[in-house]
C-alpha positions in Angstrom: 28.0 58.1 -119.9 24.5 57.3 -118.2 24.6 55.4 -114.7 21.3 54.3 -113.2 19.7 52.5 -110.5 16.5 51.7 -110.3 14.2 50.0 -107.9 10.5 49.5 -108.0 8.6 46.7 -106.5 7.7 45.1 -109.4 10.2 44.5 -112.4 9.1 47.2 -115.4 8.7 46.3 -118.9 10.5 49.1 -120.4 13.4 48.5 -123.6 15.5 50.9 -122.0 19.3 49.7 -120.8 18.9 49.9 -117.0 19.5 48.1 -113.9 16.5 47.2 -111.5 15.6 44.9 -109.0 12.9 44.0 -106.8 12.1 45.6 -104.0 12.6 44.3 -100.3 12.5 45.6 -96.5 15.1 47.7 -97.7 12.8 50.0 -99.1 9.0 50.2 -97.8 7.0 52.5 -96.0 4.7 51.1 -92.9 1.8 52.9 -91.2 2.3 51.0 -87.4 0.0 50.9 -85.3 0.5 49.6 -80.7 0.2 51.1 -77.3 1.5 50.7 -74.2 0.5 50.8 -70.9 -0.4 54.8 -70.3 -0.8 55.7 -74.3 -1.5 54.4 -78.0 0.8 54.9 -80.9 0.7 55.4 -84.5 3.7 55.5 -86.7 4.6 56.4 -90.1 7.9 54.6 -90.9 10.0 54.8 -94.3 13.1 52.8 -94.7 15.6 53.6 -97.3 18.5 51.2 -97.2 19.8 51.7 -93.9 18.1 54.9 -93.3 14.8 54.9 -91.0 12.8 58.0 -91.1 9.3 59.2 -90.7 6.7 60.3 -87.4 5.2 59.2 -84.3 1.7 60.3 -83.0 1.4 60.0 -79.4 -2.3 59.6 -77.6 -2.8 59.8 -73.9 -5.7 60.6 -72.0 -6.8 64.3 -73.6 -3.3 65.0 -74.7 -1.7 64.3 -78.5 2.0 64.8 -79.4 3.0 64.2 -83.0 7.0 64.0 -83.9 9.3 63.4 -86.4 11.9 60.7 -86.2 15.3 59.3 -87.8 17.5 57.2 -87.6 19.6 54.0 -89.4 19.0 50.1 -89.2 22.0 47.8 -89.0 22.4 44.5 -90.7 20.6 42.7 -87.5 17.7 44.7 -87.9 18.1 47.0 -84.7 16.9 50.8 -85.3 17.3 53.5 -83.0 14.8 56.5 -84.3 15.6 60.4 -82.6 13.8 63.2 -83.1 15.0 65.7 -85.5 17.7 67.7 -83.6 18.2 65.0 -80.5 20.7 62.6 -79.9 18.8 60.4 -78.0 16.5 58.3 -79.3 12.7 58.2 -78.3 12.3 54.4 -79.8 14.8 51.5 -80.4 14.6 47.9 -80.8 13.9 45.5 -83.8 12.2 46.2 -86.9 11.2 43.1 -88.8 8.8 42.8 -91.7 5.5 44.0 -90.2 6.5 44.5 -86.7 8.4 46.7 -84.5 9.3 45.3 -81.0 11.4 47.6 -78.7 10.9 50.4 -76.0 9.7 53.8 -76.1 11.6 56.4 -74.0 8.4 58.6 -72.4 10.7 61.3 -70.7 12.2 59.2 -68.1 10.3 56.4 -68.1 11.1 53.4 -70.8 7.9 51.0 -71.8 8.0 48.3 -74.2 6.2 48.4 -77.1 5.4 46.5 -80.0 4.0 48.0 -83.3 2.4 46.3 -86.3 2.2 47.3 -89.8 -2.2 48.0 -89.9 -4.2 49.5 -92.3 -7.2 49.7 -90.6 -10.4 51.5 -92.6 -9.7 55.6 -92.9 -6.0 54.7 -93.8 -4.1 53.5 -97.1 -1.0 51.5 -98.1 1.8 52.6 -100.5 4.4 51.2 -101.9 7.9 52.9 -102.5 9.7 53.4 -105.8 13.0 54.7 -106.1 15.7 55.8 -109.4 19.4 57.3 -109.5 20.6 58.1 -112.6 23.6 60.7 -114.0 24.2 61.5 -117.8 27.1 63.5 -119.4 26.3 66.3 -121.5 28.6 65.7 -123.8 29.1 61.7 -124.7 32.9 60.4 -124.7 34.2 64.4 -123.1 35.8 64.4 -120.1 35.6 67.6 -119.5 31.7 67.3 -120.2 29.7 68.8 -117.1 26.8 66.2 -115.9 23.2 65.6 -114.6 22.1 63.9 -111.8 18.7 62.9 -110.5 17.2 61.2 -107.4 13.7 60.2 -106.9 11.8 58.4 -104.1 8.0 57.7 -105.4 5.6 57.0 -103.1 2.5 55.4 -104.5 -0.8 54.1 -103.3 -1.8 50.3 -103.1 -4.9 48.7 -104.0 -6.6 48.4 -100.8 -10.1 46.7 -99.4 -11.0 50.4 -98.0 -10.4 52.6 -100.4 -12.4 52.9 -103.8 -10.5 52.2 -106.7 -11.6 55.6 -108.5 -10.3 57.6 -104.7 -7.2 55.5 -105.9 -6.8 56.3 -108.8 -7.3 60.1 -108.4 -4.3 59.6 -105.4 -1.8 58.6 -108.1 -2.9 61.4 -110.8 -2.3 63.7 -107.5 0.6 62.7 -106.6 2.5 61.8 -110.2 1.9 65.6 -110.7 4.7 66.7 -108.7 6.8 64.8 -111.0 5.7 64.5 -114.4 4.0 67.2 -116.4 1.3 65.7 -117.8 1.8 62.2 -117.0 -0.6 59.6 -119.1 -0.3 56.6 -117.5 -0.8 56.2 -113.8 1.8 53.7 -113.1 5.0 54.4 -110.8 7.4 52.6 -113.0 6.5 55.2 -116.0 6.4 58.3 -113.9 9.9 57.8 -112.7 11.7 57.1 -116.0 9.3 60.0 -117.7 10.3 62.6 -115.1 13.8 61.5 -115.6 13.4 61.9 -119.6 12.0 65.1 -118.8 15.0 66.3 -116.5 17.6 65.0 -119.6 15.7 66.7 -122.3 15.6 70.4 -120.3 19.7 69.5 -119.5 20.4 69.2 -122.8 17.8 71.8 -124.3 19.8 74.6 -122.3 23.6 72.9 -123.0 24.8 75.0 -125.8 27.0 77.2 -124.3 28.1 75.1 -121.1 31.9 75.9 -121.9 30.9 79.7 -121.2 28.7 79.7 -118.5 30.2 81.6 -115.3 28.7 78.6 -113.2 29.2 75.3 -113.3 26.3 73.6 -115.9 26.2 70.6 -113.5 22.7 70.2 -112.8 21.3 68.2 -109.8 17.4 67.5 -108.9 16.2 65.1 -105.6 12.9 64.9 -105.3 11.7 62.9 -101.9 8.6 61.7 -100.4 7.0 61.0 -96.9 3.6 60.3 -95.3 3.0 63.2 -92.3 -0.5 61.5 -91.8 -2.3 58.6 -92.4 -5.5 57.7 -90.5 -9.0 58.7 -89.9 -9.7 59.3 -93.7 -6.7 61.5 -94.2 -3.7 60.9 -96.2 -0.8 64.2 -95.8 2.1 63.7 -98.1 5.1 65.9 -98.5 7.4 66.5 -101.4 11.0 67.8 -100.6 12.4 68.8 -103.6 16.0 70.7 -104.3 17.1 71.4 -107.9 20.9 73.0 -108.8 20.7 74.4 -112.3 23.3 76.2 -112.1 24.6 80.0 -109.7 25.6 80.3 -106.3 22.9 77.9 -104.4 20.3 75.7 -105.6 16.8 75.7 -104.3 14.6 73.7 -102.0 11.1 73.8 -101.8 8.6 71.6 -99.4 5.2 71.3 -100.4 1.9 69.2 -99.0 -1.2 67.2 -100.5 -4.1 67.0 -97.7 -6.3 64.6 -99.4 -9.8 63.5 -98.4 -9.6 59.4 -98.7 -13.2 59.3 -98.9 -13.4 61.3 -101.9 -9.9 61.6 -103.3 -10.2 64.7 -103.5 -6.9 67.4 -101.8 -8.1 70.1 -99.4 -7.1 73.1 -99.6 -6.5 75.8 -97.1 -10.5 77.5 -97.3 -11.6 74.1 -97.0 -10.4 73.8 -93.8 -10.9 77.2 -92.5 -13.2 79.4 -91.7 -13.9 82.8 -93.7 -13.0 84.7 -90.4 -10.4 82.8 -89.2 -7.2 84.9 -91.2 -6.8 87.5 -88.1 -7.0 85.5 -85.5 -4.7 82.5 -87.4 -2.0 85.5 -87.9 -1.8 86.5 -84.3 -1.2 82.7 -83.4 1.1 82.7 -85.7 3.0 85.6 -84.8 3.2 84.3 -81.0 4.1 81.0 -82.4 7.1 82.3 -84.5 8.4 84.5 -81.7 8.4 81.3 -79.1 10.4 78.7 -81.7 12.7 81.5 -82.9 13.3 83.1 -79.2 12.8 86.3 -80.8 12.0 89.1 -77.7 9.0 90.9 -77.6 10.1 94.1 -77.7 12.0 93.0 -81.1 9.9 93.7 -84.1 10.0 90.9 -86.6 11.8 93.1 -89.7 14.7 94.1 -87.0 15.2 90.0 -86.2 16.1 89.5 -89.8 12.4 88.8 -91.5 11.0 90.6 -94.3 7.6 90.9 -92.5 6.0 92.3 -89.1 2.9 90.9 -89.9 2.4 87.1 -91.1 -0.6 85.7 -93.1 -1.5 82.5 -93.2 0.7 80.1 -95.6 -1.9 78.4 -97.6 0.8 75.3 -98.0 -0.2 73.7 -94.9 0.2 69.7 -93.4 -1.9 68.1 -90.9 -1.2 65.3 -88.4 -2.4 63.8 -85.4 -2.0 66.7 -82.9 -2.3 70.3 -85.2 -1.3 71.8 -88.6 2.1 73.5 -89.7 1.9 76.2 -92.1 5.1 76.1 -94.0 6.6 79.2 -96.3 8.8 79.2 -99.0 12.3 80.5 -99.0 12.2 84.2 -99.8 8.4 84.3 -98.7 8.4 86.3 -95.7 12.6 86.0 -94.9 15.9 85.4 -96.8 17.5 82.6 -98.3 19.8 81.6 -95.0 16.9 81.2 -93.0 15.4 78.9 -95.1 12.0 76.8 -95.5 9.9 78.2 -92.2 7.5 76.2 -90.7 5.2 77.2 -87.6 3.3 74.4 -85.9 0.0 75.4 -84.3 -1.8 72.5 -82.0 -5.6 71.4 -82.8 -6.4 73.3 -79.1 -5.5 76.6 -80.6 -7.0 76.3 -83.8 -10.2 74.3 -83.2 -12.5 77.4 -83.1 -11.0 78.4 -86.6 -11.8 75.0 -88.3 -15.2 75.1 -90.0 -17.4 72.8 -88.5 -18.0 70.6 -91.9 -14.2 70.3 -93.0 -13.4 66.7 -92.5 -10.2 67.9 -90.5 -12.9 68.9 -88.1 -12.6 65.3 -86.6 -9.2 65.2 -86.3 -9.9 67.5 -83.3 -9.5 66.4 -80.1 -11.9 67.3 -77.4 -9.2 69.7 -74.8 
């Protein structure tokens, strides 16, 4: 039995038995951009059906907040976006096409607001692609264990800004977290090749399903989201989780920093100083200790990690207000901790930065 759902914004040309559609507001991402009367907004916005997720950068005066947000979108358009682990929502109001008109909750103080999609030079559009599919192993059994796969593809848009070769070197970056070697840069092709892919392995290693000690279900989600899109600096991240079989499956979160003026992704010494791995640690450290309440006179090994001492993850995000440096599970604690991530603002780390990284201007003057 194979099920699938796919939806791209355009309708693919492949002979394959499938269902798609175009796409609509249900599906889109939005860079926003507005203000209000004591500080400017930027907003990266990704609606999946009914789902409403993505970050808000905050400006005022000398100060620059950057958070995530979620939240779901009923049938008259209303959305009410929270911050990861809050209840109460930090914007809410209408989200129509292009715009966003509502309030913004600034501590105790509401302000209205009004957002528009903008993709002002320094900044790109992409479009969103999405496929569901699951497959028995065995054809006409029952019993037969299955495969399921999820994919949410974001890709980048022609735009008046951007060179078309910086384009194109975006989608060859980005269709490598799904495809192995993909051939042609187009999203409706790196979907339905990454699901081949995923069938062929499932089957490859099917043999002896019938005496494996775990179940040979296999499941692989692979999501996208923009953590930063503006003055010449696209940040994506991939959240992918794959179940092929034993106790747990695994997650893993990864980043592209890319250079829109180039197309070209920067990596951690290209942002970095030479010098700046002792001092990065100890900020680290500090920064750890203050998210996780862990006491001073607690060493990190006796609060569960597997490390005293932490070095600087090289798979690191920017946004509007600093740069998280996010380790794997395993990588310096165990699996029930899972995916750590330490945020450090730009005001502690602009010393560190060398002086011709084009991160350097994402520094604000504190």
């Amino acid at each position: 039995m194979i099920l699938r759902t796919l939806v791209l914004p355009v309708i693919i040309f492949f002979s394959l038995s499938l269902t798609c559609q175009q796409t609509n507001n249900e599906m889109s991402y939005r860079h926003m951009e507005g203000s209000t009367d004591s500080a400017s907004m930027k907003a990266n916005l990704l609606r999946q059906n009914k789902q409403v997720s993505g970050n808000c950068a905050i400006e005022k005066s000398e100060e620059a907040s950057t958070y995530e947000m979620y939240g779901k979108i009923d049938d008259n358009n209303q959305v009410a976006l929270s911050p990861y682990g809050y209840e109460h929502p930090v914007l809410k109001g209408v989200l129509v096409d292009e715009k966003f008109t509502g309030i913004w909750q600034n501590g105790n103080v509401e302000e209205d607001i009004e957002l528009i999609e903008s993709y002002p030079p320094g900044s790109i559009p992409l479009s969103v692609h999405y496929l569901h599919s699951e497959e028995n192993l065995v054809k006409d059994n029952l019993q037969s264990p299955s495969a399921e796969i999820e994919l949410t593809l974001l890709f980048p848009v022609t735009s008046f800004h951007t060179a078309p070769d910086v384009t194109h070197l975006i989608k060859g970056i980005i269709a490598h977290h799904y495809v192995e070697n993909p051939e042609v840069l187009n999203p409706d092709s790196v979907l339905v090749t990454a699901e081949q892919e995923f069938y062929s392995l499932y089957r490859e290693n099917g043999d002896s399903w019938e005496n494996t000690e775990w179940s040979f279900s296999w499941t692989q989600q692979n999501d996208m989201s923009v953590v930063y899109n503006s003055t010449g600096i696209l940040c994506l991240e991939y959240l992918n989780y794959v179940y092929t079989g034993g106790a747990h499956g695994m997650s893993s979160m990864n980043y592209d920093i890319i250079d829109l003026n180039t197309g070209q992704t920067l990596s951690y010494d290209q942002i970095f100083s030479e010098e700046a791995k002792p001092s990065l640690s100890k900020l680290l450290i500090t920064q750890l200790r203050h998210d996780k309440h862990i006491s001073d006179s607690l060493s990190l090994t006796e609060a569960g990690y597997f490390v005293d001492q932490i070095e600087p993850a090289e798979n690191i995000y920017v946004n509007g207000s600093g740069i998280g440096f996010t380790y794997s599970l395993y990588e310096i604690a165990p699996y029930s901790m899972g995916i750590i991530t330490v945020f450090i603002e730009y005001k502690q780390l602009k010393d560190l930065i060398n002086t011709d990284s084009p991160i350097r201007k994402l520094v604000k003057t504190f």
